[in-house]
N, C-alpha and C positions, 0 to 999 in steps of 0.2 A: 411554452416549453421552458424549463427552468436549468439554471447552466451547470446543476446540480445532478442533471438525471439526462441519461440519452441510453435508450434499446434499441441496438442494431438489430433490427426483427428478420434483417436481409442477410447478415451474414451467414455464413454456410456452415458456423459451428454453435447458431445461439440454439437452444439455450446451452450453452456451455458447463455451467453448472446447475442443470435442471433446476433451476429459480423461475419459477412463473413474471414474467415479464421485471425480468432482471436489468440493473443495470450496468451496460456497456462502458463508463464513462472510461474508468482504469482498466478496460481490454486488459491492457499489460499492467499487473501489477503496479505503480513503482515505490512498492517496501519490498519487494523480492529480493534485495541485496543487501537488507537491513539481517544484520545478526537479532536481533529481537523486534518482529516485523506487528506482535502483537495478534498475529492470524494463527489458522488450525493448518500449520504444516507438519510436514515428516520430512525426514532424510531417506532415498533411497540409494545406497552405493555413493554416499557423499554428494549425492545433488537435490536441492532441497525440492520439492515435493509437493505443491499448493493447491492440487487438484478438487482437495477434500474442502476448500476454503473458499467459502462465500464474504468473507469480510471485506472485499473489496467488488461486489454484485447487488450487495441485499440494498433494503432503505436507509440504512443508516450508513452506507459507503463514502459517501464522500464527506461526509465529519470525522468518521474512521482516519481514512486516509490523513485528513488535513490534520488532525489532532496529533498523529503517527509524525510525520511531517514535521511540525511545531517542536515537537517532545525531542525530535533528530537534529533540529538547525538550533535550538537552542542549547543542545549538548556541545556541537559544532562551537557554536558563538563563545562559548562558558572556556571550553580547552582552548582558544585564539586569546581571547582575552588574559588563560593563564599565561598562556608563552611571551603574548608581548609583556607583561610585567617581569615575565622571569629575563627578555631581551633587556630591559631598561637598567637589570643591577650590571 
């Protein structure tokens, strides 16, 4: 088994997003709180909307994510960086 891929075949909502032996690994999202999460969402009544989004199920989900991820701590890292210079004048 590879630490890349896990199908909860047991829980009582797979397949979730009717994906033929989907993967479970992101259950929960975690870009769901990302303003640009890079997935197929929608707003309904101001709550965002992921149902329609397999980018965190299909095979290429966990490069997705991790990629997503990388592209968020390195924005992170870049704005820390500005501020400690703008601390130092």
């Amino acid at each position: 088994m590879s630490y890349k891929f896990f199908s909860n075949k047991n829980c009582e909502y797979y397949p979730c997003h009717k994906i033929e032996n989907q993967n479970c690994l992101f259950c929960f999202c975690p870009l769901y709180f990302f303003e640009d999460c890079g997935g197929d969402y929608k707003f309904i009544s101001n709550v965002k909307d992921c149902s329609d989004c397999t980018k965190n199920h299909d095979d290429g989900s966990y490069e997705f994510v991790i990629q997503q991820l990388n592209k968020a701590f390195n924005s992170i890292k870049k704005d820390k960086l500005k501020m400690l210079k703008l601390e130092e004048l």
